[in-house]
N, C-alpha and C positions, 0 to 999 in steps of 0.2 A: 315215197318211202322215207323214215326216219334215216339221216344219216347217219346216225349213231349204230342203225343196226344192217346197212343194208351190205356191209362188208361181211356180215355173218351171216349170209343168204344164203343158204348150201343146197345143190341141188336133191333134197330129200322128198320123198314120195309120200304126199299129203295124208293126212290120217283122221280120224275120228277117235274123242274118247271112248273109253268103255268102262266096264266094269271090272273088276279084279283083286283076288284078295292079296294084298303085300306083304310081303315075307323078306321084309328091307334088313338090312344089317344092324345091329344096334346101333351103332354109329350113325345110320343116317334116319335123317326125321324132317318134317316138310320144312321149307324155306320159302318165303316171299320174296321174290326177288324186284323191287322195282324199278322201274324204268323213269315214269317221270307221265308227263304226257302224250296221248296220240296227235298227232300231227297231219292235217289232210286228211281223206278217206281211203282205207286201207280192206279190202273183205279180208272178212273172218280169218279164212286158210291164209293169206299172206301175214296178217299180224301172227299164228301160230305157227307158222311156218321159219320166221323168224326168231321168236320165239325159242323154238325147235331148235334152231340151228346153234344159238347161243349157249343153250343149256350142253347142247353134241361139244361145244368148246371145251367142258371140264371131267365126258363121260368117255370110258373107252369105246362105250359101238352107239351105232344110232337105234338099236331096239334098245339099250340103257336108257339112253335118253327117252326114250318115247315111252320107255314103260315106268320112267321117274317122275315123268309132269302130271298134275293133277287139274290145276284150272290155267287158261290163258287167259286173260284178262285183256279184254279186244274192244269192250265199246265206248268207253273213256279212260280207264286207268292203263298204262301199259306198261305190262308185268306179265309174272305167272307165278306160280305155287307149283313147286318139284322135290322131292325127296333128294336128300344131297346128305353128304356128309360135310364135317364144319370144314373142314380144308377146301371142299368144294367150293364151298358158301364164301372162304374169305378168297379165293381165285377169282370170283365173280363179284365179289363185294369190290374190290380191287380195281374193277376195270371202268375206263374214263367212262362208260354210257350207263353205267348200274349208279344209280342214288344211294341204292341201299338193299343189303341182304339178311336177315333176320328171319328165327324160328317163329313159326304159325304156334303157339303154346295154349295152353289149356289153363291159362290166367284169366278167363272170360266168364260173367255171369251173368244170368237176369237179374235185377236187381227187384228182387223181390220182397149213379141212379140219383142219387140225394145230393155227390158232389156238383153238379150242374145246375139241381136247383137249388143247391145254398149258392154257387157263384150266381145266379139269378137274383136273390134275396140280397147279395154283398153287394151287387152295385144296382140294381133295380134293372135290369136288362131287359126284362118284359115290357116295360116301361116307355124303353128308350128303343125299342124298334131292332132288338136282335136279339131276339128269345130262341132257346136253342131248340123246343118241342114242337115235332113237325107239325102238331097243331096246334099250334099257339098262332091266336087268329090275328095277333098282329105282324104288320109287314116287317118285312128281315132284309136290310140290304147283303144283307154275306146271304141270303137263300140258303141257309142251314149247308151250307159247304158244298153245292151242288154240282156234280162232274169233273170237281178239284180230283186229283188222285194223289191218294195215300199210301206210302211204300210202308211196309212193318217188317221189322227185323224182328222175329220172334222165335218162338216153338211149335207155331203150324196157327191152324186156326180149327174150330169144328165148326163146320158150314151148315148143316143144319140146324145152327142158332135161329130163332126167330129174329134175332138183332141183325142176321145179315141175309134177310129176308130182300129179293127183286122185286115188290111188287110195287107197281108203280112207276120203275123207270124207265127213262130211253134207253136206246140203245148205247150200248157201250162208243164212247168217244173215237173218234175216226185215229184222233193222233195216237190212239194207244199202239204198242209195237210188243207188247207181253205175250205168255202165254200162258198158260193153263196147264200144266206137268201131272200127268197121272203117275200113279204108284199104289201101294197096299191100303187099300180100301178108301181110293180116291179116285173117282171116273172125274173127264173131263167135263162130266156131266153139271160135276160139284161148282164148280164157276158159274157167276150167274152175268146178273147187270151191277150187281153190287160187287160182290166177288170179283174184279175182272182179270185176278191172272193166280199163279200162283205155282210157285219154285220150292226147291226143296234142295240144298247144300252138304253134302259128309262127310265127303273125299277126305278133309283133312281131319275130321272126327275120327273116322276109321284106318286112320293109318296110323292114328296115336295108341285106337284100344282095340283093333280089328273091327269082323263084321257087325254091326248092329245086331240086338237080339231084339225081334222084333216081335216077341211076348210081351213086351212091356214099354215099346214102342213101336212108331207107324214110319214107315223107309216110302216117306211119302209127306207133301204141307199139312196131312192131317195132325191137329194140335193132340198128341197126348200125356199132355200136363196139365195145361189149363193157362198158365200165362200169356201165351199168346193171343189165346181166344178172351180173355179180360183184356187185356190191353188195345187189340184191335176192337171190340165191340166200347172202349171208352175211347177213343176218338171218333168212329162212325158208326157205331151202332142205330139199327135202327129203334126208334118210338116204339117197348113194349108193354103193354098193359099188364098189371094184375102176375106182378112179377116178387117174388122177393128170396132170402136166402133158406138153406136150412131150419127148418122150423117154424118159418113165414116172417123171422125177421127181418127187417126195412120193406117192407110191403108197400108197394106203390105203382110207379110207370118209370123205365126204365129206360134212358137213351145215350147215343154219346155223343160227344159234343156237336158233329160236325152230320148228322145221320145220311146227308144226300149225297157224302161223298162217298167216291169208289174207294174200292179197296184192291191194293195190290199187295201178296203173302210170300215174304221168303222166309222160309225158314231154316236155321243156321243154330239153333240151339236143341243139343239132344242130354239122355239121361247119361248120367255118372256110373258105369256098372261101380255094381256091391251090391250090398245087402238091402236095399230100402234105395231102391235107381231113381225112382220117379223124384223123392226127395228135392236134389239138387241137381240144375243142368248146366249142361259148360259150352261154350261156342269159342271155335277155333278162327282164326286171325284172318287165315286161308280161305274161308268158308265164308265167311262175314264182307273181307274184299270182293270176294266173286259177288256176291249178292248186291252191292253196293252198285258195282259194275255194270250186271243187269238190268240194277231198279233206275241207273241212269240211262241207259239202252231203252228201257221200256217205257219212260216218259213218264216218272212220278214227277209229282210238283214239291211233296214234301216226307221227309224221311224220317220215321219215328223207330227209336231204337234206344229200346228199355233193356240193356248193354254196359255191363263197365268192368273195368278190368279187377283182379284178386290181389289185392295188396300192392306193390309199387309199382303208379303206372309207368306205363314204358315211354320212352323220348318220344318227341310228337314223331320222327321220320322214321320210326320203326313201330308207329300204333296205326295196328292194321283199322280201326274205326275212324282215328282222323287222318291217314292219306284218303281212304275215299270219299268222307265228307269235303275234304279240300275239292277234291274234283266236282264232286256236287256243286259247291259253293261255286264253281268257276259256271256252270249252268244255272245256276240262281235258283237250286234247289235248297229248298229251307232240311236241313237236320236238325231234327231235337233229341238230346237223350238223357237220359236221367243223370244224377249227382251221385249216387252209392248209398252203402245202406250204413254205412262206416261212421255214422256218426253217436254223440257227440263229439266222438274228436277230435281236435283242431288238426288242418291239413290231410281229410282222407277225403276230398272231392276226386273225382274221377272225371275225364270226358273232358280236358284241359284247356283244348283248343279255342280261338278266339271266333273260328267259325263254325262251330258249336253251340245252341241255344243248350243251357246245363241246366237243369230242371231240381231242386231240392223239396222237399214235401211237408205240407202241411195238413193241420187237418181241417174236419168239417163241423159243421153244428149240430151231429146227429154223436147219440150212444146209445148202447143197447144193457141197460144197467139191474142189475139183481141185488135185492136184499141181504147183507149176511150180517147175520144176529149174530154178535158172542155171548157165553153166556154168564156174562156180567152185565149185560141186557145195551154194551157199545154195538152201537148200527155202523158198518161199512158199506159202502154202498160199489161194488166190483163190475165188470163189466162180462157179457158172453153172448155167445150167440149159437153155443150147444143147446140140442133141441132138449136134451134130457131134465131131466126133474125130481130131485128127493123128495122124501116126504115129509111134510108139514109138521117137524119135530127137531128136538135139537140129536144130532151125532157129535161122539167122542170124537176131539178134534187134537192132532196130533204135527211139530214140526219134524219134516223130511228127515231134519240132522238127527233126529233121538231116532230114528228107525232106518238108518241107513246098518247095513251091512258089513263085517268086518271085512276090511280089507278096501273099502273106501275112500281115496285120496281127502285130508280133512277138510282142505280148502273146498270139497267136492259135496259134502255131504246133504245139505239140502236142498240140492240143483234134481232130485229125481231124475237121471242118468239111467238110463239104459240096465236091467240086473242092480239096481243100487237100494233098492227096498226090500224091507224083511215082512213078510205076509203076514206074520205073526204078531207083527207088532201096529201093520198096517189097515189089517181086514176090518171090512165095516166101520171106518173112520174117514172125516176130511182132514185130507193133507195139506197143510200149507209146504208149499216149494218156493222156490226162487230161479227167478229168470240166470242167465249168464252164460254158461257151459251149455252147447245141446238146442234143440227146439221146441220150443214153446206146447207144442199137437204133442210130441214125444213124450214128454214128461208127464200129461194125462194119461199118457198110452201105459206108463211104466207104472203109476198109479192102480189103474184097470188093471195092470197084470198081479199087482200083488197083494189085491181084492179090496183095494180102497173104495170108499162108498161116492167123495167126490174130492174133486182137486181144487183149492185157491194158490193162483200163482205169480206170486210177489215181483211184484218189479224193482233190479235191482238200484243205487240210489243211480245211478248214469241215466236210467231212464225216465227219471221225475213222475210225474203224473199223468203220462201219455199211456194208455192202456188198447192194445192193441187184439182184436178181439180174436178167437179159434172156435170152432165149432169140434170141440173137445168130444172125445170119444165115451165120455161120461158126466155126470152133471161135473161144474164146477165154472168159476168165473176168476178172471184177472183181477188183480189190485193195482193201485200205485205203491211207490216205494214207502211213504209214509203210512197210510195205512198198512202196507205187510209189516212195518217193524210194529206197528200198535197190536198188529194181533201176535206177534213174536212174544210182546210183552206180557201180552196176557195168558200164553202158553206158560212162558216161565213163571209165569208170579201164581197162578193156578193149579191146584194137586188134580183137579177134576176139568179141564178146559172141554167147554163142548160150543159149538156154532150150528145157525139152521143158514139155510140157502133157499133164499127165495126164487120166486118165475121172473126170470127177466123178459124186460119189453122195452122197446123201440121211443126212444125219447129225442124229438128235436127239439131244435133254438138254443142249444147249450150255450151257458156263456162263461166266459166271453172267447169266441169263434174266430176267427182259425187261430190258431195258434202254431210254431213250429216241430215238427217231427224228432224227437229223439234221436232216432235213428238215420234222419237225414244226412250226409257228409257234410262235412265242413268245411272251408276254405281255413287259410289261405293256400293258392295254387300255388305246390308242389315243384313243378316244372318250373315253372312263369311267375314268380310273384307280382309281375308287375301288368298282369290281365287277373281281374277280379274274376272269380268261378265260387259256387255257383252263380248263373244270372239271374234267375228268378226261382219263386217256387209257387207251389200248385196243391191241390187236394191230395193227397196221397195214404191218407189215413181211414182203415175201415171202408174201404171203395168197393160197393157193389158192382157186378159186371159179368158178362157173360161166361162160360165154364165149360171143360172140356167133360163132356158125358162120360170119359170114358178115365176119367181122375178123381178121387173122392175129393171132399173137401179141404182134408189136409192132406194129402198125398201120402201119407201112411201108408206104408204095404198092408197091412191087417185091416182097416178102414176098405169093407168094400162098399160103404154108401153112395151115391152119385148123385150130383145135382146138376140142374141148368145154370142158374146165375150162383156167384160164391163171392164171398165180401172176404180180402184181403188189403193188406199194406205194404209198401213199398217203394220210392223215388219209380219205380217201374209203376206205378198207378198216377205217379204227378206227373210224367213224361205226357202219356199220353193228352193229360190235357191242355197241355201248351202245345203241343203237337194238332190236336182239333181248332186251338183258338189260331194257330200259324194258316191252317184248314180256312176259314170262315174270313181271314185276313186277306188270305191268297184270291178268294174269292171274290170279292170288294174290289179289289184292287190287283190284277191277273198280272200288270206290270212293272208291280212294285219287285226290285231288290232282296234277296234273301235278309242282307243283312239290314234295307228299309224295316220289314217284318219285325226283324230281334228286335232294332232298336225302339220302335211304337210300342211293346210288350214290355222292355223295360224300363223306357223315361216314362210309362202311364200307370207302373205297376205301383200298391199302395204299402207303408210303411204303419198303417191299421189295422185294427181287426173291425169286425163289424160292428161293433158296439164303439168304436173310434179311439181305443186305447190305443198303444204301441201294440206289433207284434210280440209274442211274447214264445219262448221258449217253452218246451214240456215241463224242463225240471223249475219255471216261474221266473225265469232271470229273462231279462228284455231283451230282444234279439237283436240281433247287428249285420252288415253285410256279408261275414262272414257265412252267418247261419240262412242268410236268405237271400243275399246277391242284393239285386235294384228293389226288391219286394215283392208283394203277393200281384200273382197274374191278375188284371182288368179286363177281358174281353170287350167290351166295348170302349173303353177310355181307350185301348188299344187303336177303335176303329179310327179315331180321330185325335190322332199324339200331336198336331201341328209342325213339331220340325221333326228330323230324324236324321242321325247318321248312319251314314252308308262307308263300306268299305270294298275294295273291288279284290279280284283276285292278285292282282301284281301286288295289290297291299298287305295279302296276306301271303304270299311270297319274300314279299321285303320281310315282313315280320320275323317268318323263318330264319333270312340271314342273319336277322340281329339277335334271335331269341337263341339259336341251335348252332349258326354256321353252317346250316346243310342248304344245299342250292337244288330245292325242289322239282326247278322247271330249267330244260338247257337250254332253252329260249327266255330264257330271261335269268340270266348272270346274277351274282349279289355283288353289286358295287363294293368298293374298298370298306366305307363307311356307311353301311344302312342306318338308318332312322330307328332310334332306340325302340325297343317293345311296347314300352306306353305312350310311342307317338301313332299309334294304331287308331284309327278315328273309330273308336269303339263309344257305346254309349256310358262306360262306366270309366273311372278314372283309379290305377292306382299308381305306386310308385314306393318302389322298394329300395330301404336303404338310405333315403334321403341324406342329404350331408349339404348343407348350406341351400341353395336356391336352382331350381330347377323350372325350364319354361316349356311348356308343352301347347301344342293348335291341335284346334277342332274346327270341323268344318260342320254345322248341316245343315241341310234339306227342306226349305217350306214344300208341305204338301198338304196345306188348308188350303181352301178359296177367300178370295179377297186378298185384301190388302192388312197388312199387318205390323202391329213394332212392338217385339219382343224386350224385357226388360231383366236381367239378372240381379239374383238374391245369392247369397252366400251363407253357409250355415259352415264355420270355420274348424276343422279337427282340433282338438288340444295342443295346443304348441306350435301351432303351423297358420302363417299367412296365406290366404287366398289371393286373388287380385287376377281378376278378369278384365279383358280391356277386348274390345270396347265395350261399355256396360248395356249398351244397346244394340239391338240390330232390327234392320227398318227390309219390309219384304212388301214386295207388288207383286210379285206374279209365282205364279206353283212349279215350282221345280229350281224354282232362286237357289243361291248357295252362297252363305255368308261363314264367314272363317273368324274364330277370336282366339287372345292368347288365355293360356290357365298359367299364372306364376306361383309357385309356391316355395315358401321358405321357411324353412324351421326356426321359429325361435329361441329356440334352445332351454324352454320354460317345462321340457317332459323328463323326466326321469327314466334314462336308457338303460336297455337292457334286453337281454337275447328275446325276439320275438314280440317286442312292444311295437303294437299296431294302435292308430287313431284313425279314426273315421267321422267323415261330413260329408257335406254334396254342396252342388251350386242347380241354380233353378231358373228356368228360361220362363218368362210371363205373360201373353198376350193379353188379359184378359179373359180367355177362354182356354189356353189349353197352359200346362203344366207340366214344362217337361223337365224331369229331375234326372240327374246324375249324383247317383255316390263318390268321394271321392275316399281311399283307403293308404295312407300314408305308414312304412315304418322307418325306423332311425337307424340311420347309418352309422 
């Protein structure tokens, strides 16, 4: 028994949760209370019992207390989630065994087929013996992710996808310890060999907005939104033939990255009541811990959680995402989760932590682009992937601002907003709008209502020329920013402006491919300047994938269409595929390190696009770490990185103390003087503030065969000395571990100033592998 709690052992008469609706006082509202770690084995009733007894320390009776806790947190993280008021919460925050006490808040979002086989096409993967389609007839040492198991933090799943079809497997894996949770319109039946468990989380949803109204959602892992079923079918989806979106666009075969893996479904994200629920969903702190808890209880191997918090993230020891990942991390459970949608910019990366794979989005070589003629006879060329179709003529073309409505906020006017168009001036016309304010499906939708003929919807300039497509509720197609102002022009300098809109259709090999996401988050970390976030990025643009039958395409209320697969964007579409490539890693290599894994992903990821340019930004400016971390994911280059650094849990412990001051684990103290932030044997390098000369050690990992002697290169930031010592390192055998110094010194040759960052890297050489570190420097 923990010492810390076994003096608050009281003899109370063991209980069961239940159900109940809470009628809490305004003042109180859930609280995470943590503990730290479990220690020894404990059953169930004893850790909640305890538990029990703790929370009875700050309630007047013991039916308070038992009708106040919602989760106890019993199979690695030890904690619980209780309804408290704040004077409660700071009495238990207070006491020497609590780490930490903090509200469960509604600061949490999702972040919201072709990409698998352009990463096939980016590095030749078929080629090279790790092709990710289950028929792909050549051999696969990762065996397409086979009996790996994959946790999903999501909005459910809908199981009668053919992507997460059983046929063909064995039986489900003996080590699994899950289960299979029925509820409204989920028999346990729905679990299969692929499926092999599957949770459902609320407690703290409904004690923020009450009961669920379950007309417009499932009180049950059934997905009714649709993100979760895209996200789980693009990491294991199974090989579907003869698949494509809305109207047949991206028509092909359809898989995700990892298709032999299992799948384990918690879900922990529900809708927003209002007027249009389905829209936007929110996941509670409370809700996402318990799940975390579980999915390490139930023996996932890796934890994908397309996740991130609503404007300022919270300190790493009160974010309910990275305490349970740390516990992960301490089981050498890989988490991946997305970067945010918060970009371009600077400093709104989300998902902070160092044992956090942070996933940023890029896109692919596919568009799906339609003709618009103005009629001054300029061709635009827009993108969409609405099934609908004008007719082969020109319509009077009209902008949003000249037909908005009095009483219009002016800054407002061309954004087609909700009631913001006049019929009269709109009917039987295309509308040119502007992205900004509002959602992209919406603004068709307010089109359609006020009898427009079809919609072109301008990208504002933050978003350059990244065009992100909707199957709009009537014809119309995306622009980029500089074509919307060109046809702006032509509106204004025109007494008669008219455009036709042609059939859009499915265009691969776009170049030059990938390129970075607009909408991706940005670094630098918030928190930590001195750990680089995001680490990598990944496909997340226009991603075909599986789709909740029971969610139209844009989740519009008025939209009753329904599909099987739906092509969306989102850091929640690039998550998942670092998360299948961690899958197919894990596989290879069953005893490799979570943080072996990050690191092969990131000293192998490429700072190219496929054509062998730089990465490049949406709005056409060259990318930086910032925008992409170590670079674009390598699945294969992955398989075989040669060194790797590893960091253990006492490493990210110590980090803690130097990074926060918070002493995470009471087994293990923070020394007087912990080891600064950036002495984290991470694979990327930064260092915040510099001011004269700083010396930092790395240690990695030979995990090639043979015999080998590495050699370093330096590629120097602006103003700043490199110097690696020693320049060499000589390795015999797999599992070696050679240690060098990084010395860096400012020259003093940069021009300072609030927020002046430089960036370079240093490069390890065998002849055969290449393993790169960025290094990200500002001025002190």
């Amino acid at each position: 028994m923990s010492p810390f709690l076994s003096s608050f052992l009281l003899p109370f008469c063991l209980f069961s949760f239940f159900s109940f609706s809470f009628s809490s006082k305004p003042s109180h509202k859930v609280y995470i209370v943590y503990l730290g770690e479990h220690t020894g084995s404990y059953a169930a009733e004893e850790i909640q019992e305890n538990h029990h007894g703790l929370l009875f320390s700050v309630k007047n009776s013991e039916e308070e207390a038992r009708r106040s806790i919602l989760y106890s947190y019993k199979n690695s993280i030890n904690g619980f989630a209780a309804l408290l008021s704040d004077e409660e919460a700071e009495i238990l925050s207070a006491r020497e065994e609590v780490i930490s006490a903090y509200p469960s808040e509604a600061k949490w979002a999702p972040h919201t087929t072709r990409s698998w086989e352009f990463l096939t096409d980016y590095e030749g993967l078929n080629q090279r013996g790790f092709g990710f389609l289950e028929n792909d007839w050549q051999p696969s040492k990762a065996n397409h992710g086979k009996d790996v198991i994959v946790g999903m933090l999501d909005s459910g799943i809908w199981p009668e996808s053919k992507s997460f079809s059983d046929e063909g497997f064995d039986p489900v894996p003996a080590r699994w310890r899950g289960i299979c949770e029925t509820g409204q319109s989920f028999k346990a039946s729905l679990c299969n060999r692929k499926i092999i468990g599957a949770r459902y989380y609320i407690k703290s949803y409904e004690a923020y907005y009450g009961s669920l109204n379950t007309s417009y959602s499932y009180r049950s892992p059934r997905d009714g939104d649709g993100h979760g079923t895209h996200t789980s079918s693009t990491v294991a989806g199974r090989s579907v033939s003869n698949v494509s979106a809305l109207g047949g666009f991206a028509y092909g075969t359809v898989s995700g990255g990892a298709p032999l893996a299992r799948l384990a479904v918690y879900k922990v994200c529900w809708p927003i009541p209002g007027p249009n629920p389905n829209i936007e969903n929110t996941c509670f702190e409370a809700d996402m811990l318990a799940a975390i808890d579980d999915a390490i209880g139930d023996g996932v191997d890796v934890l994908s959680i397309s996740i991130g918090s609503i404007g300022d993230p919270p300190t790493f020891s009160k974010d309910g995402i990275a305490v349970g990942a740390l516990h992960a991390a301490k089981r050498e459970i890989v988490v991946v989760c997305s970067a945010g949608n918060s970009g371009p910019k600077p400093a709104t990366v989300s998902n902070l932590v160092p044992w956090i794979i942070t996933v940023g989005a890029s896109s692919i070589d596919r568009a799906f682009t339609a003709e618009i003629k103005l009629g001054n006879n300029v061709i635009v060329m827009g993108q969409t992937v609405t099934p609908y179709q004008l007719e082969g003529k020109d319509y009077p073309l009209i902008y949003a601002g000249d037909a908005a409505i009095a009483g219009t906020a002016a800054n407002l006017t061309g954004q087609c907003l909700p009631n913001s168009l006049s019929p009269e001036k709109v009917k039987g016309k295309i509308v040119l709008c502007f992205r900004g304010t509002g959602l992209r499906a919406e603004k068709g939708q307010e089109v359609k209502r006020a009898g427009g003929a079809a919609i072109i919807l301008g990208n504002a300039i933050a978003n350059g020329n990244e065009v992100p497509v909707d199957a709009h509720v009537l014809p119309g197609a995306g622009v980029s920013a500089s074509d919307a102002t060109k046809i702006l022009i032509y509106i204004n300098s025109s007494s008669n402006p008219t455009a036709s809109l042609g059939r859009a259709r499915t265009v691969n090999g776009i170049k030059p491919s990938p390129s970075m996401a607009q909408f991706s988050s940005r670094g630098p970390n918030v928190l930590e300047p001195n750990i680089l976030k995001p680490d990598i990025t990944a496909p997340g643009l226009n991603i075909l994938a599986a789709w909740s039958e029971s969610s139209s395409p844009t989740k519009l209320g008025n939209d009753k269409r329904k599909v099987k697969y739906n092509i969306i964007s989102g850091t929640s579409m690039s998550c998942p595929h670092v998360s299948a490539t961690a899958v197919l890693l894990k596989s290879i290599y069953p005893h490799w390190s979570s943080s072996a894994i990050r690191s092969a992903m990131m000293t192998t990821a490429t700072l190219n696009n496929a054509q062998g340019g730089p990465l490049m930004n949406g709005d056409g400016t060259t990318g930086g770490p910032f925008d992409f971390g170590s670079g674009h994911v390598r699945p294969i280059h992955a398989a075989d990185p040669g060194l790797v650094y590893e960091a253990s849990y006492q490493d990210y412990l110590l980090f803690m103390c130097a990074s926060t001051g918070v002493q995470m684990d009471f087994y293990y103290p923070c020394p007087k003087d912990p080891p600064l932030p950036y002495a984290l044997n991470y694979p990327s390098v930064a260092v915040s503030r510099l001011n004269g000369t700083v010396s930092i050690f790395r240690t990695v990992t030979n995990v090639a065969q043979g015999k080998s002697q590495y050699r370093v290169s330096v590629d120097n930031p602006n103003g700043i000395s490199v110097q690696i010592s020693p320049k060499s390192l000589k390795f015999n055998d797999v599992g070696e571990k050679k240690s060098f110094k990084i010395v860096l010194k400012d020259k003093g040759t940069v021009m300072r100033g609030n927020g002046t960052y430089v960036s370079g890297s240093y490069t390890w050489n065998d002849g055969v592998h290449l393993v790169r570190s960025p290094i990200v420097v500002s001025f002190g």
